[in-house]
C-alpha positions as MATLAB code, in Angstrom:
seq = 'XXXXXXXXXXXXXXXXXXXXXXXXXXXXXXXXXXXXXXXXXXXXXXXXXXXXXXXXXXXXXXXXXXXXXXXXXXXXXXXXXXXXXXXXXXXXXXXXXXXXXXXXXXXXXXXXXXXXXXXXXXXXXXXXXXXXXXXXXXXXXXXXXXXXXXXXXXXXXXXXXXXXXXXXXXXXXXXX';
ca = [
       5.316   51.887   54.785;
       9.110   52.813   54.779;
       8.166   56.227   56.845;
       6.320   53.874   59.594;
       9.545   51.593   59.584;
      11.865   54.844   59.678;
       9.590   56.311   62.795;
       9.771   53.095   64.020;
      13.786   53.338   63.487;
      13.504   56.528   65.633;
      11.316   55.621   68.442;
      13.242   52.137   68.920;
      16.629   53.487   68.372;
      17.305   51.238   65.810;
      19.218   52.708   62.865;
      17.866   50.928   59.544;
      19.495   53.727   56.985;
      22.699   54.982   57.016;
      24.039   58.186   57.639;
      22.627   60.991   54.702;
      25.961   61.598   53.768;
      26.749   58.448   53.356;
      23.610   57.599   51.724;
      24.184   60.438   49.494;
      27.042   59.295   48.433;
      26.293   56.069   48.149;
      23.847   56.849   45.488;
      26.243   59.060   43.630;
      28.388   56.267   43.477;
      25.797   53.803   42.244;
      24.947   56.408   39.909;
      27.911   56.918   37.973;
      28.645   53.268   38.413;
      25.359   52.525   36.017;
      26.176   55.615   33.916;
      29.794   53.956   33.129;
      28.256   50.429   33.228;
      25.448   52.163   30.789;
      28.026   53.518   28.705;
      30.758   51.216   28.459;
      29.471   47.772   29.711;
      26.050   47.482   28.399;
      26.975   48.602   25.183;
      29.429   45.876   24.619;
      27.348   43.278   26.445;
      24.625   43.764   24.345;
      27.122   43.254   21.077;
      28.403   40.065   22.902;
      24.389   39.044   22.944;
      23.821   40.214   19.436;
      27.039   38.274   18.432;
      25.761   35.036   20.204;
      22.258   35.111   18.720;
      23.302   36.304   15.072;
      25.647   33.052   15.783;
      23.065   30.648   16.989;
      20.683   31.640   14.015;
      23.675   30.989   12.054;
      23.853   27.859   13.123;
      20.071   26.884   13.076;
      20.166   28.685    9.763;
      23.052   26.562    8.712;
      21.683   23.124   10.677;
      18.015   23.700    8.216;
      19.944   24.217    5.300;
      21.748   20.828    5.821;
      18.638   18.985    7.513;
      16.740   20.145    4.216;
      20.073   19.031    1.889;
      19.971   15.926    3.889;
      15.902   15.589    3.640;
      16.894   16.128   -0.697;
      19.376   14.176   -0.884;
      17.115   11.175    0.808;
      14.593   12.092   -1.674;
      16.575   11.630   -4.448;
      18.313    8.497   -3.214;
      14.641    7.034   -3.235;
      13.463    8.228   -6.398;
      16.835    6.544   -7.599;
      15.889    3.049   -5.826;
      12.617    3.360   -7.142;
      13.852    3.935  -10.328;
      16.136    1.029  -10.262;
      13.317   -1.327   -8.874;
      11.016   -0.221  -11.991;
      14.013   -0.525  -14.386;
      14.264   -3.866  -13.511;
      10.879   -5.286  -13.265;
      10.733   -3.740  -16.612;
      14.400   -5.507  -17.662;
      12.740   -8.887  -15.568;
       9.490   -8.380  -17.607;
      11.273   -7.751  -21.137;
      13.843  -11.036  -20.565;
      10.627  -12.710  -19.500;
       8.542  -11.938  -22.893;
      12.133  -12.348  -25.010;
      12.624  -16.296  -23.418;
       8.711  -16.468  -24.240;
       9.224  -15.614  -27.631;
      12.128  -17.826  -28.172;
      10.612  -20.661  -26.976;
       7.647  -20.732  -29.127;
      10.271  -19.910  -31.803;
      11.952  -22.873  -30.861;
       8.836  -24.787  -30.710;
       7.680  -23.771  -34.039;
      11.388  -24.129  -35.409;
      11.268  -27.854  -34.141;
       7.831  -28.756  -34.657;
       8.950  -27.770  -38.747;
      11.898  -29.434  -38.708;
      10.222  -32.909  -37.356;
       7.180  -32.573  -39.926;
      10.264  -31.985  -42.801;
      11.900  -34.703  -41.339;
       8.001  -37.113  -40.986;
       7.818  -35.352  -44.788;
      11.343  -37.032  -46.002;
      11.109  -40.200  -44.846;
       7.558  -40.633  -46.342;
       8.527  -39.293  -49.379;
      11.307  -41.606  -49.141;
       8.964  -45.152  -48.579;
       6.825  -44.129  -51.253;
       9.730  -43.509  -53.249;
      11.095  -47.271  -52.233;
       7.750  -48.633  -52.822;
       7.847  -47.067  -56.274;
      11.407  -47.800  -56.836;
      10.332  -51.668  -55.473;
       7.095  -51.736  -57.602;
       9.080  -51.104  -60.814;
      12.043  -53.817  -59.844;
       8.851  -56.110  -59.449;
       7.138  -55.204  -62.570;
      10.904  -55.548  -64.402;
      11.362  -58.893  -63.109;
       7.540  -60.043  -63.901;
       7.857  -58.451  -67.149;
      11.523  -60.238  -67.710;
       9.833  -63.558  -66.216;
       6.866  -63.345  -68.323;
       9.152  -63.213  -71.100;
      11.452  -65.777  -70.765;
       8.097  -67.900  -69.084;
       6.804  -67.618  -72.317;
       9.999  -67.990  -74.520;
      10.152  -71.347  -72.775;
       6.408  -72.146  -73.573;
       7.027  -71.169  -76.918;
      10.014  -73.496  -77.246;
       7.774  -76.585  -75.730;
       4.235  -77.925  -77.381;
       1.437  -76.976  -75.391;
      -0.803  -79.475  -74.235;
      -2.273  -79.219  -70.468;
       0.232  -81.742  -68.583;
       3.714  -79.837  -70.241;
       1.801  -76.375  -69.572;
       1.371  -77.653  -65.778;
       4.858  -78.559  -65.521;
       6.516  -75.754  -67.061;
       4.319  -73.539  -64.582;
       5.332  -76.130  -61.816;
       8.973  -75.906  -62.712;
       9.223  -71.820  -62.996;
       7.631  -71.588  -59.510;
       9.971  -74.027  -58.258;
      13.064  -71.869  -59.861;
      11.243  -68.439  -57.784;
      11.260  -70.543  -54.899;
      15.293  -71.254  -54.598;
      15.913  -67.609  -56.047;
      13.821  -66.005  -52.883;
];
């Protein structure tokens, strides 16, 4: 194809290429253009490339290593909340059972206390009742005595004995 458009060139006098020498130099010059571009530039560009990518891996490297820190450190932080939450529903759930206890201890303590107290105070009617029981057996034993001191003092015939019985009663009466 390029010798059709170069006979082309020729039969249309139309010059496509340029002169051969300057063609031939024009390659020489390209040539040792990319040899010194080969040996100095590319050399050195390819560092600059290495340089960038061993940075950017760096960097990745180094933006992994904190995303997984970060990733830990959110880990822990839950573990530590859900630690905390079961530390206190087991704190809620211990004061729970511990104002359980006490209150039935506290029941118990006052349920005692009111039977001791029920306990006294019967204790202490019967003990009045007794207490009352002997006054009144003292005083009927002391009135039966002096009763029949006075009978014994009088003659007994049916009418003074009714008197006598009349009159004592009487006495009770104003004493009450």
């Amino acid at each position: 194809m390029l010798l059709t458009i170069l006979a082309q060139a020729d039969n249309d006098d139309f010059e496509l290429l340029p002169a051969e020498p300057e063609l031939i130099w024009g390659v020489f010059a390209f040539l040792v253009l990319l040899a010194v571009m080969y040996k100095l530039v590319f050399p050195k560009l390819n560092q600059a490339l290495e340089d960038r990518s061993a940075v950017i891996e760096g960097k990745i490297e180094e933006a992994e290593s904190k995303l997984n820190e970060a990733e830990t450190t959110k880990a822990d932080f839950e573990a530590r909340i859900a630690d905390a939450r079961g530390e206190a529903n087991r704190i809620i759930d211990e004061a729970k059972t511990t104002a359980e206890s006490l209150r039935a201890d506290i029941v118990s303590r006052a349920e005692e206390e009111a039977r001791g107290i029920v306990e006294r105070a019967q204790s202490e009617v019967a003990a009045e009742r007794d207490r009352a029981l002997q006054d009144l057996r003292t005083e009927v034993g002391r009135l039966s005595v002096e009763l029949a001191s006075r009978i014994v003092e009088r003659e007994l015939d049916p009418a003074t004995h009714q008197g006598l019985v009349d009159d004592y009663i009487q006495q009770l009466s104003r004493t009450n």
